[in-house]
N, CA and C atoms as an extended XYZ file, in Angstrom:
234
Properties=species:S:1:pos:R:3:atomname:S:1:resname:S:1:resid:I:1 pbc="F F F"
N       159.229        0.271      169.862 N   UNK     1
C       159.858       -0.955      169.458 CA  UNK     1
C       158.798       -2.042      169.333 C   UNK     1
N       159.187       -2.775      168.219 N   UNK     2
C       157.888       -4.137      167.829 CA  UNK     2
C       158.294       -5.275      168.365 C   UNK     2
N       157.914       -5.928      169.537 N   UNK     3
C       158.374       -7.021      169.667 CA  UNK     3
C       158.110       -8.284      168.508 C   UNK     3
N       158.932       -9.101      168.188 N   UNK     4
C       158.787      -10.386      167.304 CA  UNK     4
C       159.494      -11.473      168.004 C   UNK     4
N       158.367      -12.518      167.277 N   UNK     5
C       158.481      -13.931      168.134 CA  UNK     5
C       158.699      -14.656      166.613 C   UNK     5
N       159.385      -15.624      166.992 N   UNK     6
C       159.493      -16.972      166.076 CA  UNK     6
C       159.306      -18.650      167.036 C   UNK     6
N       158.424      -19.309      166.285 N   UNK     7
C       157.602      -20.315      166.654 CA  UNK     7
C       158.235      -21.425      165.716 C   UNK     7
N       158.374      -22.533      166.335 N   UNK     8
C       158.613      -23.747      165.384 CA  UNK     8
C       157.392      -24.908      166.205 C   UNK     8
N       156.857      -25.349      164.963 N   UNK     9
C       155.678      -26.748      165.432 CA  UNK     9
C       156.428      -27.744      164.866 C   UNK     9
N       155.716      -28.810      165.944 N   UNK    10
C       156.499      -29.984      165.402 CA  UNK    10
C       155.441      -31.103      165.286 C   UNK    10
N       155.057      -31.420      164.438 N   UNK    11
C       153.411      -31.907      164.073 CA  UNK    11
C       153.694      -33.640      164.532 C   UNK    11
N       152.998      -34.028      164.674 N   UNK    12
C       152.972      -35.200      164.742 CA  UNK    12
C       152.774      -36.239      163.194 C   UNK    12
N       152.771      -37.366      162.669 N   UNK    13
C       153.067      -38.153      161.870 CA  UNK    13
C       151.506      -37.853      161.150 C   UNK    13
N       149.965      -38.247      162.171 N   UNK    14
C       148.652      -37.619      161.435 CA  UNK    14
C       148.482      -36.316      160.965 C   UNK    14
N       149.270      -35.437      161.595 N   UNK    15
C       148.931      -33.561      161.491 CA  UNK    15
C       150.030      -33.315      160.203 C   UNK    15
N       150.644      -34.357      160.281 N   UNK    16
C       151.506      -34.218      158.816 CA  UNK    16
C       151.031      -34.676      157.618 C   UNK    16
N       150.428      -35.800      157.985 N   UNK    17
C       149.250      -36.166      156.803 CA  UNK    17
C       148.443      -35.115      156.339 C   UNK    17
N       147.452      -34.760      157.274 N   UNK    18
C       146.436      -34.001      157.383 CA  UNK    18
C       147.207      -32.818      156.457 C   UNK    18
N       148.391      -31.935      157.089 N   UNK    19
C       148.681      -30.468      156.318 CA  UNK    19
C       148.996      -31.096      155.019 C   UNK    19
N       149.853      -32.284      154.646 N   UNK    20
C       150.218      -32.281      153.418 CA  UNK    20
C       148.480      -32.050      152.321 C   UNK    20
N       147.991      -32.833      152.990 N   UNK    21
C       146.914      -33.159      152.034 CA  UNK    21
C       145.961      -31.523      151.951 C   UNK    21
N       145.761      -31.119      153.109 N   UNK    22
C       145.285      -29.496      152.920 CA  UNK    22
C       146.148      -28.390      151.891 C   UNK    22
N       147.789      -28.586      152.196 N   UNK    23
C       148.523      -27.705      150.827 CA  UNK    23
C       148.352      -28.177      149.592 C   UNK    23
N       148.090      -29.671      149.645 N   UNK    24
C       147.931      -30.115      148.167 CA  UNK    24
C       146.800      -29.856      147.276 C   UNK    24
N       145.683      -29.845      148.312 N   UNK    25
C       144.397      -29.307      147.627 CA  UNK    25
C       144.511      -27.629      147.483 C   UNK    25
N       145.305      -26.710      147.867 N   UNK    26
C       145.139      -25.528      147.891 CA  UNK    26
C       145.712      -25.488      146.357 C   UNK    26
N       146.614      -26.419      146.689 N   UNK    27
C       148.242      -26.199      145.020 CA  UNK    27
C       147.337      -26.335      144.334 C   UNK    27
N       146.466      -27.172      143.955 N   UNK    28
C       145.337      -27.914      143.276 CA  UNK    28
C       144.513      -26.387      142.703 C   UNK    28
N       143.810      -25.375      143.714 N   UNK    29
C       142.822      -24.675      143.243 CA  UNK    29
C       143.531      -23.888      142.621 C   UNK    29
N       144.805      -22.924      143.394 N   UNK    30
C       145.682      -22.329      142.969 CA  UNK    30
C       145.774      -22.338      141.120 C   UNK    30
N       146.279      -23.533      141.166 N   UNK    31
C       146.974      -23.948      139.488 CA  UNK    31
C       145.666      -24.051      138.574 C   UNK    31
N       144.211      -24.410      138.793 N   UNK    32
C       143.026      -24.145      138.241 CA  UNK    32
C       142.823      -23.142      138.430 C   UNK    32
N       143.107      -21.562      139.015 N   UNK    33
C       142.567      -20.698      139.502 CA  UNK    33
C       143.535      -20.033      138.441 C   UNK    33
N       144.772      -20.066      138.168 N   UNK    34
C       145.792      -19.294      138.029 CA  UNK    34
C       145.825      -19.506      136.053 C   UNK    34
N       145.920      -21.139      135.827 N   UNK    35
C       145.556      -21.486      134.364 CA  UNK    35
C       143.971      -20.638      134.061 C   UNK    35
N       143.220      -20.244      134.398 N   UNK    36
C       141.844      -20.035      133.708 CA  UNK    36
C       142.498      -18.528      133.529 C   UNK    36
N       143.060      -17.720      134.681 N   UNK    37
C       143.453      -16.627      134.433 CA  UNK    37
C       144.109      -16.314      133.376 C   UNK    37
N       144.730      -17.191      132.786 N   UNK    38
C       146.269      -16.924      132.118 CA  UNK    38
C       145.527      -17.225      130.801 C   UNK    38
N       144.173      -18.477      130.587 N   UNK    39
C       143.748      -18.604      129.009 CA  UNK    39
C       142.880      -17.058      129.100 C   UNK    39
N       142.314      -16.801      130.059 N   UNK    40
C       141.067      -15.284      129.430 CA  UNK    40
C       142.032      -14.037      129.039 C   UNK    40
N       143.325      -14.081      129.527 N   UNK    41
C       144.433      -13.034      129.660 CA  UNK    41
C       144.763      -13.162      127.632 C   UNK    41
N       144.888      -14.773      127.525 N   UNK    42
C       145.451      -15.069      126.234 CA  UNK    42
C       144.413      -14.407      125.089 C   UNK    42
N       143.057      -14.830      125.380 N   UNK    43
C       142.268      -14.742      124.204 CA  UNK    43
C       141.388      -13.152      124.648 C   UNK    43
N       142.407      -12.364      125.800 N   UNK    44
C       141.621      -11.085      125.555 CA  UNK    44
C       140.694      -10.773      126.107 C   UNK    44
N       140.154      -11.586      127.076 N   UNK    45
C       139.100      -11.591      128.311 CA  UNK    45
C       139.300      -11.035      129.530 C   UNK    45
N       138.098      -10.175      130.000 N   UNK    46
C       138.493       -9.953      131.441 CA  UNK    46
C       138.838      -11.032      132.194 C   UNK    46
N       139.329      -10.873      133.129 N   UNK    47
C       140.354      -11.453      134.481 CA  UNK    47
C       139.072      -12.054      135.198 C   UNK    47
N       138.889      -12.766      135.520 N   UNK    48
C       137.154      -13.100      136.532 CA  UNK    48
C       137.467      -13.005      137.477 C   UNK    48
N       136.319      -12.515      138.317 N   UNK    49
C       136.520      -11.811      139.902 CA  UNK    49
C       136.928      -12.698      140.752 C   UNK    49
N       137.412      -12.927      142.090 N   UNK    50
C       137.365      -13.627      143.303 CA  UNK    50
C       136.341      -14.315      143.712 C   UNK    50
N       135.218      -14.222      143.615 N   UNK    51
C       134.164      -14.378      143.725 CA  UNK    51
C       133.702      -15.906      142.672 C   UNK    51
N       133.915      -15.548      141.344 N   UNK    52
C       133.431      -16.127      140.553 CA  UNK    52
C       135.094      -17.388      140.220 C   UNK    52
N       135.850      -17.154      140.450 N   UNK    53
C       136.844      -17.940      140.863 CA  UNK    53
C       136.386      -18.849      141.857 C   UNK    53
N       136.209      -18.271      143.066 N   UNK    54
C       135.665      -19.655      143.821 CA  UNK    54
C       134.712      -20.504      143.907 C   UNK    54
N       133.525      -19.766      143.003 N   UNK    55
C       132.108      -20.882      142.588 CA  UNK    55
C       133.324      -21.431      141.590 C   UNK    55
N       133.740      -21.165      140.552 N   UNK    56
C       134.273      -22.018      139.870 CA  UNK    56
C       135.346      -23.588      139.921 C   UNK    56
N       136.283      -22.985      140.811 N   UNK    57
C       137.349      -24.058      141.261 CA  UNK    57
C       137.303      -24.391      142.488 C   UNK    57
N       136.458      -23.907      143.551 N   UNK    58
C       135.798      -24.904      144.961 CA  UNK    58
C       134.552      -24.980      145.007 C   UNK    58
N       133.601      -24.250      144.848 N   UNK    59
C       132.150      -24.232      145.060 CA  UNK    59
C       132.113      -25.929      143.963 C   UNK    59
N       131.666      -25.614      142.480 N   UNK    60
C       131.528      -26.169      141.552 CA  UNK    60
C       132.251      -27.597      141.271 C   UNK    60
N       133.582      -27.195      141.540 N   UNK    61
C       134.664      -28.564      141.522 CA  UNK    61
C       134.255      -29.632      142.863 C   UNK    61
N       133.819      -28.970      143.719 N   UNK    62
C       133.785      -30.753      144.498 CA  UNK    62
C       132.670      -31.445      144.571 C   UNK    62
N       131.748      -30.760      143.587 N   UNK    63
C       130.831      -31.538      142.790 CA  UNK    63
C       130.879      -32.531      142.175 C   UNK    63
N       132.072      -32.072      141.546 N   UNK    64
C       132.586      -32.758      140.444 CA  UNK    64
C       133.078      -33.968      140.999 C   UNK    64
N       132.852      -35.882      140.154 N   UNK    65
C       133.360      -36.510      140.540 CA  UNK    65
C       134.682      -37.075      140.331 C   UNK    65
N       135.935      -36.227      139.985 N   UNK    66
C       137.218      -36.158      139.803 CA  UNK    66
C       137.581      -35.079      140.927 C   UNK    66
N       137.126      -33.921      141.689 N   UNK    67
C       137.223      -33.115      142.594 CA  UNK    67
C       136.871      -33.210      144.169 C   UNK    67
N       136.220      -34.708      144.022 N   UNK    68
C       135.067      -34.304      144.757 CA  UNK    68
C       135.970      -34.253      146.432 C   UNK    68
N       137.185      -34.842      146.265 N   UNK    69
C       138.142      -35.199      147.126 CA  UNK    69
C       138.664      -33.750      148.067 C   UNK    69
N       138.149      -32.612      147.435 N   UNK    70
C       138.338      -31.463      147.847 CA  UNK    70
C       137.606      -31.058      149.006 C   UNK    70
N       136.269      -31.927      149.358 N   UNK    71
C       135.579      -31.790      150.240 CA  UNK    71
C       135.965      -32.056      151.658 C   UNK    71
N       137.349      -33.143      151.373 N   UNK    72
C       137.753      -33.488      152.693 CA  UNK    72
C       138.486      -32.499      153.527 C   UNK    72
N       138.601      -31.449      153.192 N   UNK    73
C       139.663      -30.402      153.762 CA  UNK    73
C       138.846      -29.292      153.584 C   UNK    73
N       138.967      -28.317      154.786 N   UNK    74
C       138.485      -27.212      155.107 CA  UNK    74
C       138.000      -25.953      153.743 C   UNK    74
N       137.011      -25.649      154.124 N   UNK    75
C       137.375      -24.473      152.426 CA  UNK    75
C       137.949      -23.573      152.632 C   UNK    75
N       138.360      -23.120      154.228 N   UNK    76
C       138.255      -21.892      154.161 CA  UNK    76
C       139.654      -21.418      153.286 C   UNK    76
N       140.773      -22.466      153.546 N   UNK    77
C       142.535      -22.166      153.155 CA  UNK    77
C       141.989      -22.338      151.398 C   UNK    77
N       141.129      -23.124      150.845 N   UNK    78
C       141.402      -23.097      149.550 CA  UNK    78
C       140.358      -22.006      149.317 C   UNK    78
């Protein structure tokens, strides 16, 4: 038999800040990660690796000074 647990957190008003703004930057790479897929899919291109996905839409993007906001949150979730 598997025991299972269920957990509820109850964040405080900053840790709610904080997660919103960490899911929002993930939604963020996600939807750049997911659109590049979907144009190389269109015009017949391989799929680009995991790898080259993340130099692309975290490595590269918070370079960028429209991205650069990505830096404030952990990389590891995006």
């Amino acid at each position: 038999m598997k025991a299972r647990f269920k957990y509820r957190i109850y964040p405080t008003l900053g840790q709610k800040y904080l997660l919103a703004k960490l899911f929002g930057c993930v939604r963020v790479v996600w939807n750049d990660s997911l659109a590049c897929c979907q144009q190389k899919y269109k015009s017949g291109e391989n799929k680009p690796t995991n790898s080259e996905l993340q130099k692309l839409f975290i490595t590269q993007a918070k370079k960028t000074e429209c991205r650069e906001w990505l830096s404030e949150v952990s990389n590891i979730p995006l």
